[in-house]
N, C-alpha and C positions, 0 to 999 in steps of 0.2 A: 358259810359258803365262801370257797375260793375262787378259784379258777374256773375255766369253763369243763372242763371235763369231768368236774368233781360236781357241774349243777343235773344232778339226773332229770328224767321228764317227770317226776314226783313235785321236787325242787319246783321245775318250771310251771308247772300246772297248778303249785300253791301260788305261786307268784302271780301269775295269770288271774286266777281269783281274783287275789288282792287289787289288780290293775281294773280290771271288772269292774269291782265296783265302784272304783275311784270314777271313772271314765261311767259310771250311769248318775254319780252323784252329781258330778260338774254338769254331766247334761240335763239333770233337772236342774239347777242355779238357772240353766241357759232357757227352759222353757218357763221358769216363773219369772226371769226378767224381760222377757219378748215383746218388745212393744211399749214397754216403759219407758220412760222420757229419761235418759241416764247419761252421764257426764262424755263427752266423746274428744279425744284427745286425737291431733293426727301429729304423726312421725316422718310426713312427708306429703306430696300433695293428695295424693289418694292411696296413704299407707294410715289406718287407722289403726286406734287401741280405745276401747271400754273401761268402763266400772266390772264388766262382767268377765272381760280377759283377765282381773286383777280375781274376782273373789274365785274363779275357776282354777287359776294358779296356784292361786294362795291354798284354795283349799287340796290341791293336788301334791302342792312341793310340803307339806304339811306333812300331810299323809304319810310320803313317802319318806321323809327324815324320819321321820318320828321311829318307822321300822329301821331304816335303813341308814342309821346316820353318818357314815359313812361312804356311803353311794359319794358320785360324782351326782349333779341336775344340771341339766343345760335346755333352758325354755325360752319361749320368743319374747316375753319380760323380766327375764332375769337369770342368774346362774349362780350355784351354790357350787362349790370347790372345798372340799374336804380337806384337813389338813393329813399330809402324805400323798404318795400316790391309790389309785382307786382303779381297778378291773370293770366295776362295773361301770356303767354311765349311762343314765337318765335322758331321753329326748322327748321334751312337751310343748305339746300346742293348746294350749288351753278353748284356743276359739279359732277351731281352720275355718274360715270366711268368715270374717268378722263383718266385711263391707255387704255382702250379702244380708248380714244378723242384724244390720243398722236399718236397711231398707226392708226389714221384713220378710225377705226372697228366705224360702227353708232350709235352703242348702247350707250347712253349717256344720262342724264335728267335733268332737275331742280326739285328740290324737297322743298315744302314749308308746315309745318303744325305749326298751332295753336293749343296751347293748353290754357283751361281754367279751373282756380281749380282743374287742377289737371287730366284732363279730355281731351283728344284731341277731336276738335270738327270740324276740317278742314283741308281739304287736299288737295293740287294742285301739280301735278306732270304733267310736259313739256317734251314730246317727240318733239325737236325740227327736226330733221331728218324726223321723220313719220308725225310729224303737226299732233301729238299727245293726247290734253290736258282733261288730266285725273280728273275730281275734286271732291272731298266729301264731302257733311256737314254733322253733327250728326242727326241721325233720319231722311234726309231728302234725302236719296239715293246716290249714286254713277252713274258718268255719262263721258264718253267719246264723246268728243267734241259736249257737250247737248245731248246726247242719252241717257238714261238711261239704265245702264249696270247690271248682274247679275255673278254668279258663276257659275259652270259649275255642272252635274249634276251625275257624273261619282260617282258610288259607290265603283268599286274595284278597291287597291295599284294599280294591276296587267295589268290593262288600262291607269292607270294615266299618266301624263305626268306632269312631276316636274321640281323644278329647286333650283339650290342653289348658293352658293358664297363660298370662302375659304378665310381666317383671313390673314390678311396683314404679318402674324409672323409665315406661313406655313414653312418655311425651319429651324425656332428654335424650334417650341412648337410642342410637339405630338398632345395637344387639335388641330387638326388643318382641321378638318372635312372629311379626307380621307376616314376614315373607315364608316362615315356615310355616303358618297357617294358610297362606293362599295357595301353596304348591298342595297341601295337603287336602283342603278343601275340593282340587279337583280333582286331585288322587282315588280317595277315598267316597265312601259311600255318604259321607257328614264327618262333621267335627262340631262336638260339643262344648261348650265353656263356662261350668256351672261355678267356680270361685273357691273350691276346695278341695286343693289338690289328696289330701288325705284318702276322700272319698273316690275324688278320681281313681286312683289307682286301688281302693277297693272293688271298687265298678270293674276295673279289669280282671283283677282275681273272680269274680264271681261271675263275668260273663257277657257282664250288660255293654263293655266297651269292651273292643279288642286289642286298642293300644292307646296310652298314654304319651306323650311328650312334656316337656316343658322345663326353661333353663331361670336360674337365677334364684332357685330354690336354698332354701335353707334348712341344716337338718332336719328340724322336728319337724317340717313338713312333710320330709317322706320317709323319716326312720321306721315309722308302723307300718304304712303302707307296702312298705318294700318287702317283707316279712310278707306280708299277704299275699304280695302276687307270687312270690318263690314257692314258698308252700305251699300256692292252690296250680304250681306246675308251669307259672310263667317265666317269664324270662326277663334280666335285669339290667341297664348296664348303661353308658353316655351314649351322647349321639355319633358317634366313633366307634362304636361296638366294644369299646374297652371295657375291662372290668369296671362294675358301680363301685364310685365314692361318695360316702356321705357329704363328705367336704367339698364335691365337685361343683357343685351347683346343678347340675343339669342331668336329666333322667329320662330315659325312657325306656318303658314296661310296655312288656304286650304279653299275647298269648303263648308266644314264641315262634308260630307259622310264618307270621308277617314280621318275623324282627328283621330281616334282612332287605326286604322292602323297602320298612321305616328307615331303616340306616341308610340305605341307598337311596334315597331320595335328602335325607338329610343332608349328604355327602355333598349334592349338586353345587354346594355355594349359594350364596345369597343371590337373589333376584332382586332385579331394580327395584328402589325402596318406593313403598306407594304413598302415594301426596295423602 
């Protein structure tokens, strides 16, 4: 396999497989270590890492060499760099809400997408708790556990029901998404904040949320995800309306009804910062 127009949906849909089951095996690691008393490392004051982010990695960047040695991986513990340049490239999350997986709260995923030229073209995101498996390829739909899923059809803010995330650095930086949650909150019909952005934004693909936000994001947190919402018919892109960058930090998905809402209310500027 080269390029991207030489990967057919044949191609994609072996590969898909294969991510399948990577992304159900990690999630069992994650349901037999649940509640075990296991090593807990923080990166920052409330940025955590496991024993369980490590054997879920490990056993995924594994996997994935072993087929693909070659490949670029770039994961939230580490990153493997091929020698030469590589087309394709690897984004993992081995444990999207880790802080949630500490406190026992369910909300937790595996998160796995490909990108090719530059181009994400696949996406598999594991709700191990719900037996959840979210997957997407390019042009070829968006599907919860083989169903094919869609976006929700909801036109006004004022019905919506959204969700977001706050930056690992909320108690140093003002950027730290308060103010966009307080406008939003009384925009909108609710704002949700379950700790995994992965699933967040599957939740919008499938309907149960009708728009996501949230900045300070790092790839593998929304490489898959982003695949899901495009192919189940949403809409992608910064809080700017600019094209999405993986690299931007900052994302918001919706159904696509309300994307100019979300933007527009974004736009407003920050509001006085709350004590």
């Amino acid at each position: 396999m080269g390029k991207i127009e030489k990967l057919n949906h044949r191609e994609l849909k072996s590969i898909g497989d294969f991510v399948v089951a990577l992304a159900r095996e990690a999630g069992e690691i994650q349901r037999r270590h649940l509640g075990q008393s296991k090593p807990i490392a923080y990166k920052g004051p409330v940025d955590l890492v496991t024993e369980v982010d490590h054997l879920c990695e490990d056993a995924i960047i594994g996997r994935i060499l072993d087929r693909f040695p070659r490949h670029h991986v770039l994961a939230e513990e580490g990153e493997h760099k091929p020698q030469g340049e590589s087309s394709f490239r690897w984004y993992v999350d081995p444990l999207d809400g880790t802080t949630n997986y500490v406190h026992g709260y369910p909300c937790f995923s595996v998160s796995i997408g490909l990108e090719v030229e530059a181009e994400m073209v696949l996406g598999v995101v594991y709700d191990p708790m719900g037996d959840e498996l979210f997957h997407g390829i390019k042009d070829h739909g968006a599907f919860l556990n083989g169903r094919k899923i869609n976006v929700s059809k909801i036109r006004a803010l004022e019905q919506s029901l959204l969700a977001t995330g706050f930056p690992y650095d909320i108690r140093e930086s003002e950027e730290n998404n308060i103010d966009h949650f307080a406008k939003f909150a009384l925009a909108s019909q609710g704002v949700r904040r379950d700790g995994s952005a992965a699933l967040d934004l599957c939740y919008v693909a499938i309907g149960r949320f009708d728009g996501f936000w949230e900045m300070k994001l790092r790839p593998w947190d929304v490489a898959a995800g982003v695949v899901m919402v495009r192919e189940a018919g949403g809409r992608v892109s910064d809080f700017r309306n600019a094209p999405f960058s993986i690299d931007s930090g900052e994302v918001l998905a919706t159904n696509g009804l309300i994307h100019g809402q979300m933007v527009s209310l974004l736009e407003r500027g920050r509001i006085k910062r709350l004590p």
